[in-house]
C-alpha positions as a Python dict, from the first residue, in 0.01 Angstrom:
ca = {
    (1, 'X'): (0, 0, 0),
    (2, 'X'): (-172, -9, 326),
    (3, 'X'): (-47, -128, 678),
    (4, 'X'): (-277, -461, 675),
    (5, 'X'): (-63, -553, 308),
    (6, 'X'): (250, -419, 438),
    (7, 'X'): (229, -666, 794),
    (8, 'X'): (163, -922, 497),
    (9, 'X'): (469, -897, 298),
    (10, 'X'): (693, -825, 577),
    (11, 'X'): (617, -1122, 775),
    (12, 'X'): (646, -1334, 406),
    (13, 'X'): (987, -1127, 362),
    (14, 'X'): (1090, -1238, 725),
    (15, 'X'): (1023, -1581, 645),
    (16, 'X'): (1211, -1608, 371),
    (17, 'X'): (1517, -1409, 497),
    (18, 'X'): (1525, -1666, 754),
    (19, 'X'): (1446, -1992, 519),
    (20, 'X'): (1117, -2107, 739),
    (21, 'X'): (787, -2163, 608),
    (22, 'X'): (456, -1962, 754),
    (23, 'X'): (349, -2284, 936),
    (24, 'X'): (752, -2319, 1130),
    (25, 'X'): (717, -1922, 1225),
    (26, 'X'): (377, -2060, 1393),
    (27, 'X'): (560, -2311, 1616),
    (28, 'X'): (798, -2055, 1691),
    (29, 'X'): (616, -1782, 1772),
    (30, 'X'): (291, -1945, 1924),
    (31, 'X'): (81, -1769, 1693),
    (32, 'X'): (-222, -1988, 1571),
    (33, 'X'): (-174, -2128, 1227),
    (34, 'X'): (-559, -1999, 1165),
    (35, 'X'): (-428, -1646, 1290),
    (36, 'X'): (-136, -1615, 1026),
    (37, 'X'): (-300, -1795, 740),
    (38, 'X'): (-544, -1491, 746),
    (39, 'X'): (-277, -1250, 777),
    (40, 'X'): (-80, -1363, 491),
    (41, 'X'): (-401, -1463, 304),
    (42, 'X'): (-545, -1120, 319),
    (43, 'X'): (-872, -1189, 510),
    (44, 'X'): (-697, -1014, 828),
    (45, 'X'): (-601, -606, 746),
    (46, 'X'): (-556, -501, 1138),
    (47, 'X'): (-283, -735, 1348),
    (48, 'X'): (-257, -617, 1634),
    (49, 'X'): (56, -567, 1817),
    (50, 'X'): (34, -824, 2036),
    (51, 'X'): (55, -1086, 1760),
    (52, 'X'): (318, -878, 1629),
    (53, 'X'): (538, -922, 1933),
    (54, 'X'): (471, -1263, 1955),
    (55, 'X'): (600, -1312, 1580),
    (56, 'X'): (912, -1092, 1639),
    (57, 'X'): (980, -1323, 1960),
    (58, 'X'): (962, -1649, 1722),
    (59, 'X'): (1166, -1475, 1501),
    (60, 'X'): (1430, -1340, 1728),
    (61, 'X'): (1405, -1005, 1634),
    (62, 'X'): (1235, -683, 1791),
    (63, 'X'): (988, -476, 1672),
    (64, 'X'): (1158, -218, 1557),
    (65, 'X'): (1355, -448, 1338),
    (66, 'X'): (1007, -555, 1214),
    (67, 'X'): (872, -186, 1116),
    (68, 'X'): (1262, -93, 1010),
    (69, 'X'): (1185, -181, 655),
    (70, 'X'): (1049, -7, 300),
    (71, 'X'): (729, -147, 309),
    (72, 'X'): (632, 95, 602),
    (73, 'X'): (760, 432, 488),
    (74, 'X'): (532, 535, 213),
    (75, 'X'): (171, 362, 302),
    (76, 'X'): (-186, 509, 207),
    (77, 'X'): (-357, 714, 456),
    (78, 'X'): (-573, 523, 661),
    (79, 'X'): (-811, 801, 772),
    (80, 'X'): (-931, 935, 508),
}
């Protein structure tokens, strides 16, 4: 797995842990609906942090919380 998929399925994960839909965390967060469609879609493979953030502060969590999971420990080198 690679980071880009691993954002992907850990923001899906965090919405459903929390029973919201991708289009709720938006409101919360302040992130563009356009912005996480792509994210969860696919189309986007580098977030950057700053969107992130902005999704652990609609979330209420930090972003350690976010990156504390098993989708980030074994990922494909990027540089290759």
């Amino acid at each position: 797995m690679n980071i880009g998929d691993a954002v992907k399925e850990r923001i899906l994960e965090l919405c459903m842990e929390n029973n919201i839909s991708v289009n709720k965390l938006c409101s919360l967060s302040g992130v563009t609906q356009s912005t996480i469609n792509n994210i969860v879609s696919g189309r986007n493979h580098s977030t950057t942090i700053s969107t992130i953030k902005k999704l652990c502060d609609g979330l209420g969590i930090t972003i350690e919380d976010f990156f504390t999971s098993e989708l980030f420990r074994n990922l494909e080198q990027e540089v290759k």
